[in-house]
Residue, then its C-alpha position, 0 to 999 in steps of 0.5 A: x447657688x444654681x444658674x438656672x434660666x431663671x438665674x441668669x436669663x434677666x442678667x442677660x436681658x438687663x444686660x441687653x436693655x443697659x446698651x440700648x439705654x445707654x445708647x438712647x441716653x448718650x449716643x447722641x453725644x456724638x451728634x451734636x449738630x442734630x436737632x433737639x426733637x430729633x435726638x429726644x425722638x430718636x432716643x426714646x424709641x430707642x429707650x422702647x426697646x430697653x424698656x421691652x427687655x428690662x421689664x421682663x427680666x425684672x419680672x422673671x428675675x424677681x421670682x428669684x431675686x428681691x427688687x433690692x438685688x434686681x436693682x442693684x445688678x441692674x446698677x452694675x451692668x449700668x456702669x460696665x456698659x456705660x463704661x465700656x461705651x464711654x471708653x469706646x464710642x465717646x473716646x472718654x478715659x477712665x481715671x483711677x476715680x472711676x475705678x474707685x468709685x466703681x469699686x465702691x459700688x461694687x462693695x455696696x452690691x456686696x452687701x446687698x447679696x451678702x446673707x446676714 
């Protein structure tokens, strides 16, 4: 497969929109002494800007993958970040279930690239 722009161009901006949609989604985690309204305001302007960059790499991207595959790369970049951000910012550990359960997804991803 080549790696044009239109290849990996909405990977990076899908990339993008899951940390500012993980961000919106679990960031206030970390404050929970502030006000409802204002973690859902907050976090939906925040949700603005993923939803600036995940609507035009599905729109690029779906001139060379299927809804299916934008979906499921959406999916796993979702866990990496979510992951990652879990791990780092909310200091969660990550079991061997994790690991399995993420690797089971992956297997699912496989399928859906994989030509029949």
């Amino acid at each position: 497969m080549s790696l044009t722009p239109a290849h990996w161009l909405p990977v990076v901006l899908l990339v993008f929109s899951n940390i500012f949609m993980t961000v919106a989604w679990y960031g206030h985690l970390k404050y929970k002494t502030a006000p409802l309204l204002t973690v859902i305001a907050v976090s939906w302007l925040i949700a603005l800007v993923e939803y600036c960059l995940a609507v035009p790499a599905n729109r690029m991207g779906h001139g060379v993958y299927s809804a299916a595959q934008l979906k499921t790369i959406q999916e796993i970049i979702t866990l990496i970040v979510f992951a990652i951000f879990s791990w780092t910012v909310l200091g969660e550990k990550l079991g061997w279930n994790h690991a399995l359960g993420f690797a089971l997804i992956a297997l699912g991803a496989w399928f859906i690239f994989h030509k029949w």
